[in-house]
VOLOMI-988744 format. One record per residue: chain; z, y, x of N, C-alpha, C in turn. Coordinates in steps of 0.001 Angstrom, whole numbers, plus 500000, padded with zeros to 6 digits. Layout:
<nodes>
{node "A", {Z, Y, X}, {Z, Y, X}, {Z, Y, X}}
...
</nodes>
This chain:
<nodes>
{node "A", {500000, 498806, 500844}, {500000, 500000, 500000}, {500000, 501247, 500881}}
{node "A", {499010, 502216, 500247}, {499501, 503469, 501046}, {500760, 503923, 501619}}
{node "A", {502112, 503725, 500729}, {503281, 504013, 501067}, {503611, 503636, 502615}}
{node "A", {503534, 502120, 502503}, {503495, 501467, 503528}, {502504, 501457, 504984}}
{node "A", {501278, 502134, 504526}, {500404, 502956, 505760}, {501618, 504093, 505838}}
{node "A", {501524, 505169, 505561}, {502142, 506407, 505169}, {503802, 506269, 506538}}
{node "A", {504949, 505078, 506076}, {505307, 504652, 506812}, {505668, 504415, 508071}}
{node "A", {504423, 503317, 508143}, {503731, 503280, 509412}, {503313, 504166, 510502}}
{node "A", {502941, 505152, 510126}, {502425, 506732, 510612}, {503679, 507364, 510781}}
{node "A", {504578, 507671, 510113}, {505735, 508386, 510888}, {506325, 507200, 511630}}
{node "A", {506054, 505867, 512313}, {506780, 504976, 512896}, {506106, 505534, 514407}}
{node "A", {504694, 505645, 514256}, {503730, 505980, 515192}, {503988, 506790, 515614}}
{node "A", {504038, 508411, 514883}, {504271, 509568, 515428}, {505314, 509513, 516421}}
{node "A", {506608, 508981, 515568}, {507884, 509113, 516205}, {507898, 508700, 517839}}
{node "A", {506999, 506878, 517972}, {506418, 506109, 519173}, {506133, 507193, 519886}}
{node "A", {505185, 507860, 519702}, {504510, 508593, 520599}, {505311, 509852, 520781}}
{node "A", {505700, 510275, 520149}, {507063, 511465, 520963}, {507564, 510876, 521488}}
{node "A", {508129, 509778, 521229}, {509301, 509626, 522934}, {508454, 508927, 523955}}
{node "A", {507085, 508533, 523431}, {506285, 507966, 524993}, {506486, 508890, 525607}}
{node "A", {505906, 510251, 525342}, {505869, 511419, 526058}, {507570, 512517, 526435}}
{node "A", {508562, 511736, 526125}, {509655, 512252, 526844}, {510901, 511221, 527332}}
{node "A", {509988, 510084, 527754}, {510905, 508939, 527643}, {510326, 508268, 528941}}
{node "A", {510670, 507528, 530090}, {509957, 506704, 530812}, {509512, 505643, 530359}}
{node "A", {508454, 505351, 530134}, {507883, 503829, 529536}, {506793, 503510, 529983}}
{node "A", {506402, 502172, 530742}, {504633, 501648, 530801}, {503967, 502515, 529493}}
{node "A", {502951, 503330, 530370}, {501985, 503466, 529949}, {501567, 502700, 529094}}
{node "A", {501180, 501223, 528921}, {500583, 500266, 528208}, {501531, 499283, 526841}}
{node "A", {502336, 500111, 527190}, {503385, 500022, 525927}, {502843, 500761, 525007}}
{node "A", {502107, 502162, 525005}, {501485, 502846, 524119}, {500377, 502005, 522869}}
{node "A", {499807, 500743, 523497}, {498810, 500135, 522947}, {499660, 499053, 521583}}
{node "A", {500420, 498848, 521681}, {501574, 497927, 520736}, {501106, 498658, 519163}}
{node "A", {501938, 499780, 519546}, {501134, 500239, 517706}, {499856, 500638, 517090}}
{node "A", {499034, 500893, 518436}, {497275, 501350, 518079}, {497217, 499769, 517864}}
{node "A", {497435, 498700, 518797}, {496837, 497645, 518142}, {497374, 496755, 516974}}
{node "A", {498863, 497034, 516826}, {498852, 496468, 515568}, {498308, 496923, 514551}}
{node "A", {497726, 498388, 514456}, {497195, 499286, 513119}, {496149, 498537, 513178}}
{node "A", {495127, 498478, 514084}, {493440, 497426, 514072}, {494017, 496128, 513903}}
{node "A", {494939, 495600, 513658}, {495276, 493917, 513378}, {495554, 493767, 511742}}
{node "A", {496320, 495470, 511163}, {496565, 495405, 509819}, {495562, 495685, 508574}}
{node "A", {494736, 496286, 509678}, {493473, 497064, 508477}, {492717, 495987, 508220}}
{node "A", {492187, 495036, 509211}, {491242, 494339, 508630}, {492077, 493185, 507570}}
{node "A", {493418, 493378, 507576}, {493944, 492133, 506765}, {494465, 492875, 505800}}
{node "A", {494044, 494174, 505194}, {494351, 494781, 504072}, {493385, 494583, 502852}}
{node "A", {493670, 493684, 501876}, {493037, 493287, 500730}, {492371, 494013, 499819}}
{node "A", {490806, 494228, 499517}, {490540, 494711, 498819}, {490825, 496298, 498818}}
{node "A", {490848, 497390, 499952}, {491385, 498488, 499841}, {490336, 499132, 499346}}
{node "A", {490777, 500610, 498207}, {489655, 501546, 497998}, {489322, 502644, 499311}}
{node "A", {487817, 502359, 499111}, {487428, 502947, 500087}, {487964, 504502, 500815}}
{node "A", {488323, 505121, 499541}, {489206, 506619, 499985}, {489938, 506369, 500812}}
{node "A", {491418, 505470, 500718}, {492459, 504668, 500810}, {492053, 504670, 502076}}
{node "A", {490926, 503819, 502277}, {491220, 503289, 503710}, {490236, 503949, 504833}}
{node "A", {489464, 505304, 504521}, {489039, 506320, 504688}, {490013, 507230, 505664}}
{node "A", {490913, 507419, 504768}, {492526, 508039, 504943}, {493446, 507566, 506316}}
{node "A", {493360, 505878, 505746}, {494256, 504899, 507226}, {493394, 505366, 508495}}
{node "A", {492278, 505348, 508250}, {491201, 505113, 509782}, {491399, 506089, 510459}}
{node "A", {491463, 507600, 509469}, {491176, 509122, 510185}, {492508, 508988, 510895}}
{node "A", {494089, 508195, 509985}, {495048, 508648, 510915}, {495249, 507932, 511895}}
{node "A", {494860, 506611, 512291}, {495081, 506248, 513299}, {494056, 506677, 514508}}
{node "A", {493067, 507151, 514036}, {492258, 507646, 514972}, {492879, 509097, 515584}}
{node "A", {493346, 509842, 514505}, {493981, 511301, 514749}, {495087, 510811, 515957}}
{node "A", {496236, 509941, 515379}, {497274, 509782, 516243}, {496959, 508799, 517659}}
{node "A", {496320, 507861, 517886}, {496212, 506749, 518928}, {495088, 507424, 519948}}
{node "A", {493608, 507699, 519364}, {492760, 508400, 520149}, {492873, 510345, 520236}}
{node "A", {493527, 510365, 519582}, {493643, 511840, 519566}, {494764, 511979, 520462}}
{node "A", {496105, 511640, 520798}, {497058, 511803, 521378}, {496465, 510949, 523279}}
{node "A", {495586, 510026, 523050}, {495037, 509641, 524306}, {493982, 510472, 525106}}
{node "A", {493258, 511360, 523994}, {492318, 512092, 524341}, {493232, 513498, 524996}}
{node "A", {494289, 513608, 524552}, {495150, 515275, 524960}, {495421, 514486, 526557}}
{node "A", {496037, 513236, 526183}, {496579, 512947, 527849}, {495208, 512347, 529225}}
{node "A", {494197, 512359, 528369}, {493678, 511113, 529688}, {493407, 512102, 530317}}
{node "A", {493149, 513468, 530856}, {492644, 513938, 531874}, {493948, 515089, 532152}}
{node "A", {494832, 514691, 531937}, {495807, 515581, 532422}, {496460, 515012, 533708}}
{node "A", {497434, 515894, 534622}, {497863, 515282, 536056}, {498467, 513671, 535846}}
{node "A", {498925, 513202, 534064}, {499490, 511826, 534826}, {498776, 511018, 533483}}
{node "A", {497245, 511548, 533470}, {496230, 510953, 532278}, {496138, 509108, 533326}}
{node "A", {495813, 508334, 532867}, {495468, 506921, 534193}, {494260, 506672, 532621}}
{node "A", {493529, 505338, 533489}, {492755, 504539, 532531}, {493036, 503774, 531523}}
{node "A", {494681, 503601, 531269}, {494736, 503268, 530004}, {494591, 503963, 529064}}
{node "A", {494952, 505406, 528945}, {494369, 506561, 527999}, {492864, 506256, 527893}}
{node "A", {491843, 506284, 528877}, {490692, 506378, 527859}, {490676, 504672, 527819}}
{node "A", {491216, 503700, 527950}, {490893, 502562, 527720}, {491394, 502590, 525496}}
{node "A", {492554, 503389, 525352}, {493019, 503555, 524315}, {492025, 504118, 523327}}
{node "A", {491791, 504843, 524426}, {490218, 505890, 523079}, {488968, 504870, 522986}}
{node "A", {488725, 504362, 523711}, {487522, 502981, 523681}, {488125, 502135, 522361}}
{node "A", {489321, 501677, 522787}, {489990, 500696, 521438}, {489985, 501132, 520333}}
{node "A", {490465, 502405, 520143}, {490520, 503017, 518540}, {489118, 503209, 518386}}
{node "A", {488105, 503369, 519167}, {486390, 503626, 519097}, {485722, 502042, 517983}}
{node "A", {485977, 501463, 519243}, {485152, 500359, 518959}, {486185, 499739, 518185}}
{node "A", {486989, 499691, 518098}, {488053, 498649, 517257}, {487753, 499093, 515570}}
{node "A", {487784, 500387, 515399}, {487870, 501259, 514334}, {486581, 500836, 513662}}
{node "A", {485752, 501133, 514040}, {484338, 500209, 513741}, {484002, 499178, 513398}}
{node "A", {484302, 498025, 513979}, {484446, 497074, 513893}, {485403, 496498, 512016}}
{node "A", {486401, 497439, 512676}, {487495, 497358, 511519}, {486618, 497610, 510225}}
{node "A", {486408, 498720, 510439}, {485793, 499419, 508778}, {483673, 498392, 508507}}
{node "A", {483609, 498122, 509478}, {482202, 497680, 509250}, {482727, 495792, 508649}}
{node "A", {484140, 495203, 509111}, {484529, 493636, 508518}, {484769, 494113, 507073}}
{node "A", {485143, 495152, 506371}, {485703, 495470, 505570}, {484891, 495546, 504521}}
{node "A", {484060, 496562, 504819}, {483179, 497082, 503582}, {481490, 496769, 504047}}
{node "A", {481016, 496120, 504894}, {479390, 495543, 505070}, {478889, 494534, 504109}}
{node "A", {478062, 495644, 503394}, {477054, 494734, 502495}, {475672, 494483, 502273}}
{node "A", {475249, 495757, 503995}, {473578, 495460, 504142}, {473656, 494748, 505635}}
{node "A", {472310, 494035, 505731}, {471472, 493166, 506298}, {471566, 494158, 507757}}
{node "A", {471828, 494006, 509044}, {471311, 495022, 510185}, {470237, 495076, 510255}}
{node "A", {469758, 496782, 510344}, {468590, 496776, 510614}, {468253, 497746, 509285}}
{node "A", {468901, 497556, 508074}, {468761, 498609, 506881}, {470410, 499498, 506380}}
{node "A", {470925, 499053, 507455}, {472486, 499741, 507047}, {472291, 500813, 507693}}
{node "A", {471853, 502115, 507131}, {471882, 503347, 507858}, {473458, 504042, 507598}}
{node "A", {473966, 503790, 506602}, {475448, 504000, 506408}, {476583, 503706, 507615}}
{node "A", {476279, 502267, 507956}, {477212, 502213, 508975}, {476545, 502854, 509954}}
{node "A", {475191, 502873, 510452}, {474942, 503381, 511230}, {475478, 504709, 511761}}
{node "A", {475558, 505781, 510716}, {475795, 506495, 510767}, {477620, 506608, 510971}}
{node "A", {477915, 505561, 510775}, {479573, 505566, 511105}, {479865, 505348, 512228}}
{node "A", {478460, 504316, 513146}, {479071, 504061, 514748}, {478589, 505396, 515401}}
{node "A", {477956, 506191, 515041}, {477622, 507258, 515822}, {478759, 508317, 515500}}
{node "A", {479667, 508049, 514609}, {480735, 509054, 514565}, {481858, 508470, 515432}}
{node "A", {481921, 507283, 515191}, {483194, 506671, 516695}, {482320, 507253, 518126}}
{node "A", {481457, 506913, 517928}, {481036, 507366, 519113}, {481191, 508461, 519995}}
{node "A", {481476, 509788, 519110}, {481948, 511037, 519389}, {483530, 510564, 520032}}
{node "A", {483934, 509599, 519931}, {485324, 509751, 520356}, {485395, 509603, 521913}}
{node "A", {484704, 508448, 522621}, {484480, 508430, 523920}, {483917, 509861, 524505}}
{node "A", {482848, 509750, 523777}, {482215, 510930, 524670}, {483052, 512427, 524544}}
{node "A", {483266, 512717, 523564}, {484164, 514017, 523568}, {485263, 513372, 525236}}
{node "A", {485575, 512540, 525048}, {486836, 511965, 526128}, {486167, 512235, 527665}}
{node "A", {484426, 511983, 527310}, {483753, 511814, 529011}, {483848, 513382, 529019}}
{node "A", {483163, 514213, 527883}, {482724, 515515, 528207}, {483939, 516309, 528986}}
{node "A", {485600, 516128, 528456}, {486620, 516682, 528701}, {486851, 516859, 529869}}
{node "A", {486158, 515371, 530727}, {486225, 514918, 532172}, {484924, 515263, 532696}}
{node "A", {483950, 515934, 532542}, {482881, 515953, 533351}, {483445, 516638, 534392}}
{node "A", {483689, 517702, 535071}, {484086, 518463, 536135}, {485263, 517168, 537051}}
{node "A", {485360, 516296, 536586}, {486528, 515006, 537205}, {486009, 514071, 537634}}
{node "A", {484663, 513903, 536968}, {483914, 512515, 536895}, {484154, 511659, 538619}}
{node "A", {483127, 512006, 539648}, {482788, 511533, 540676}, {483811, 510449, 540753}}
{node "A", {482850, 509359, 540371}, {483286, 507700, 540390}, {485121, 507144, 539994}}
{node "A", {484755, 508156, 539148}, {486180, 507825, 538230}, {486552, 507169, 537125}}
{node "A", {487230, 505770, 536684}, {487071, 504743, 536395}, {486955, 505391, 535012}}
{node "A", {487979, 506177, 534669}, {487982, 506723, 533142}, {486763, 507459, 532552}}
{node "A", {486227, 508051, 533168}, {484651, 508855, 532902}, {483671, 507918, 532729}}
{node "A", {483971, 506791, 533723}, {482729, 505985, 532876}, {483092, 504608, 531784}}
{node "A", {484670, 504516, 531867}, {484882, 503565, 530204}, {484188, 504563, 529120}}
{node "A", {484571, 505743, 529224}, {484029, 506437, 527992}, {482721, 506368, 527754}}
{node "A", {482199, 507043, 529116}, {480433, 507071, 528638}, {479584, 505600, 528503}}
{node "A", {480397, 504920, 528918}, {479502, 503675, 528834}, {479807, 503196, 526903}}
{node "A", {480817, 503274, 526889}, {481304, 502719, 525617}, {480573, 504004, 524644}}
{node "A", {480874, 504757, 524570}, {479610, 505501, 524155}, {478119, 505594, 523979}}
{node "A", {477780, 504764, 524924}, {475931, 504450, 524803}, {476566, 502874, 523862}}
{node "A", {477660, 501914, 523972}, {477095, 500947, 523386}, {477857, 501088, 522026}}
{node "A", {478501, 502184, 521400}, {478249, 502343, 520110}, {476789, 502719, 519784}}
{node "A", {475951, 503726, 520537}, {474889, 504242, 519997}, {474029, 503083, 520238}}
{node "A", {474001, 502042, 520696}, {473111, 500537, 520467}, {473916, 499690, 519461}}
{node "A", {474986, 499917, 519317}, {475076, 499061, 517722}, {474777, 499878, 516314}}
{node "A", {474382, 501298, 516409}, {473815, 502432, 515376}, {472412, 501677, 515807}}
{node "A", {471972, 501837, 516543}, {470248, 501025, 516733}, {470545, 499828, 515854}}
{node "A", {471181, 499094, 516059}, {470813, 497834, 515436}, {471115, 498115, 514407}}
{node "A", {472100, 498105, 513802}, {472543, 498263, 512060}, {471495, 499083, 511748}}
{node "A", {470757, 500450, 512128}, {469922, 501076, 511344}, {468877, 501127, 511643}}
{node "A", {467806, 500589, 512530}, {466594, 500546, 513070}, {466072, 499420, 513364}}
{node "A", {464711, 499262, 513022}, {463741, 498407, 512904}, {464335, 497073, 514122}}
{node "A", {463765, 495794, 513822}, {463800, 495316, 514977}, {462854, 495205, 516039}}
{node "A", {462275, 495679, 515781}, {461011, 496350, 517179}, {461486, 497084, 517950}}
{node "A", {461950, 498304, 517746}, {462543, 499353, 518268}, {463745, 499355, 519455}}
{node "A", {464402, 498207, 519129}, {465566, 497842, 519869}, {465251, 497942, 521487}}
{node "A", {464652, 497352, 521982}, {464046, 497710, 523315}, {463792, 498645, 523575}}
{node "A", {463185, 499501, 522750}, {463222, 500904, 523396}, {464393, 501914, 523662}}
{node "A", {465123, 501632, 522251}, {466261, 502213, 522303}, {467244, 502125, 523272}}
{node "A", {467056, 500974, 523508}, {468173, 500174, 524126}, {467934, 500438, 525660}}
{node "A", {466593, 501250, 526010}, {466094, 501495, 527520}, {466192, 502834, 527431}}
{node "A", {466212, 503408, 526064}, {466316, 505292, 526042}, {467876, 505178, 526410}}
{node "A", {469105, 504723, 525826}, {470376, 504532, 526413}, {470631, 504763, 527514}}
{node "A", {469912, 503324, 528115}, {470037, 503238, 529682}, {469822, 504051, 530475}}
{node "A", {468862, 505118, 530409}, {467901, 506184, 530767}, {468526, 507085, 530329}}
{node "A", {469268, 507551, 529225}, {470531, 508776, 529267}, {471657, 508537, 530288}}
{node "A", {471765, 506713, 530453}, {473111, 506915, 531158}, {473327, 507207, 532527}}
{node "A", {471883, 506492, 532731}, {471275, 507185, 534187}, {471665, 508147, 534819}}
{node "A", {470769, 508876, 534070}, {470707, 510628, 534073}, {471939, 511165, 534040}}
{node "A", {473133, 510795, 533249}, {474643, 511396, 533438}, {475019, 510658, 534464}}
{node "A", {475019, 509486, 535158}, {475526, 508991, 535873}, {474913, 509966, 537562}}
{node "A", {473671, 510173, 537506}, {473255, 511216, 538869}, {473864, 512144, 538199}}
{node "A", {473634, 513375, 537377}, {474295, 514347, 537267}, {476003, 514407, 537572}}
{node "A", {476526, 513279, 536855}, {478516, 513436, 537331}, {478544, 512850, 539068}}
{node "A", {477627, 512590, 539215}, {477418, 511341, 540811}, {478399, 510623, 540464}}
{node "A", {478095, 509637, 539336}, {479735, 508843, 539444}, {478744, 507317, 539268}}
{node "A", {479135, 506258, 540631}, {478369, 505321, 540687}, {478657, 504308, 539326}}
{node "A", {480018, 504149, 538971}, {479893, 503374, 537720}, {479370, 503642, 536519}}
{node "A", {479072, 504796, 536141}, {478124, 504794, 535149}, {476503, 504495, 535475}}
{node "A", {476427, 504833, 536844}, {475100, 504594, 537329}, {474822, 502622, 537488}}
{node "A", {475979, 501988, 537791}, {475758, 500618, 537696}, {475351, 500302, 536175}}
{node "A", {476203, 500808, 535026}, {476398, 500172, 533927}, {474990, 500799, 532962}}
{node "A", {474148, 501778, 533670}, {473009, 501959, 533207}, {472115, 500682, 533559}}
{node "A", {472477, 500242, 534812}, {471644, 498964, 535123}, {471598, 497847, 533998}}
{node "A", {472886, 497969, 533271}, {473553, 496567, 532883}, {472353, 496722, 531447}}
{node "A", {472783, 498096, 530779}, {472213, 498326, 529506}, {470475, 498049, 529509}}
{node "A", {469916, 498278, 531095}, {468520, 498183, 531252}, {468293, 496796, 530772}}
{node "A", {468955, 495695, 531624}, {469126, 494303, 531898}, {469099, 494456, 529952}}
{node "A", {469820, 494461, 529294}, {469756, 494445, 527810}, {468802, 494817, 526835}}
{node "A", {468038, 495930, 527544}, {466586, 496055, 527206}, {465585, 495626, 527299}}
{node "A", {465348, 494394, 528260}, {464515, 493202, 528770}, {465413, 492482, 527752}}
{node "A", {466101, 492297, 527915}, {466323, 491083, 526894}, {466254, 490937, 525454}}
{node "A", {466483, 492227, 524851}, {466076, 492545, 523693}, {464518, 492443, 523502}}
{node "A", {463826, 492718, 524371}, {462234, 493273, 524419}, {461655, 491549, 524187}}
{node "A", {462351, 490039, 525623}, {461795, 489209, 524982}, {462663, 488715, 524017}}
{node "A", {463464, 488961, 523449}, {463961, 488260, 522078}, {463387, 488758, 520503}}
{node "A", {462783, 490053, 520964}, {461716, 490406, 519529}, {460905, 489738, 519264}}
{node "A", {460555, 489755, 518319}, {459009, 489094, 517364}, {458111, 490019, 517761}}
</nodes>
């Protein structure tokens, strides 16, 4: 029940004030972002408002409170590893929930992975002036091109996928020389490698 989201959220808030005035592993932070992605998908039948509502707040509180810390003096890679999780997790979450087209004609979700998607990258953009081969600059941007290849698939032809999937690679490139940060420049390789493979797995 909402109540019981509602709850939950001042349990969170509270978590996260004393992360931030309390000594604790860093990775203790992940306990309540991931139990929220363990509860949503096992929430029965929710109306879509309803659970509209749950998504924005755990995204507000888990990636929003990771996004203030990851590039500050004691930001580490579990912060943007946190904003990747509420990214792709969140997605995932809301696409088990409510998917009722075929990939390839779901422009709806499509249009939903390209809004997680803003969450990494807002996280890389924060860090561009930081980047140079810094582990956190490229969880984001990479995880960022591969929401925008699961928006390819859910909403675009299956022909197309190869291309897309090499236009990616070829943005990530290009940010990866521009930040000079070699791991995004590897993981453009990886997405290429995925564009051959997409290319022979088409009809």
């Amino acid at each position: 029940a909402m109540l019981s989201w509602g709850l939950y959220g001042l349990l969170s808030v509270a978590f996260i004030w004393l992360m931030g005035r309390m000594p604790m592993p860093r990775a203790v932070a992940a306990v309540p972002m991931l139990t929220s992605l363990i509860l949503a998908p096992a929430w029965p039948d929710p109306a879509a408002g309803q659970f509209i509502a749950v998504m924005a707040g755990i995204v507000i509180l888990f990636a929003g409170s990771a996004l203030w810390r990851v590039w500050r003096v004691n930001g580490a890679w579990l912060d943007a590893a946190q904003i990747v999780a509420v990214a792709l997790g969140g997605f995932f979450v809301s696409y088990a929930q409510f998917v009722t087209v075929l990939p390839g004609e779901d422009t709806r979700f499509a249009l939903i992975a390209l809004g997680f998607a803003l969450l990494p990258a807002i996280g890389a953009a924060l860090g561009w002036s930081k980047a140079r081969d810094d582990l956190r600059f490229a969880m984001l941007t990479l995880s960022a091109g591969l929401l925008v290849v699961i928006a390819a698939i859910l909403g675009l032809a299956e022909w197309s996928l190869p291309v897309t999937i090499a236009a990616v690679s070829a943005a990530l490139l290009l940010i990866g020389e521009k930040a000079q940060d070699r791991w995004v420049r590897h993981g453009a390789l990886v997405y290429l490698s995925g564009a051959l493979l997409a290319l022979m797995g088409t009809a």
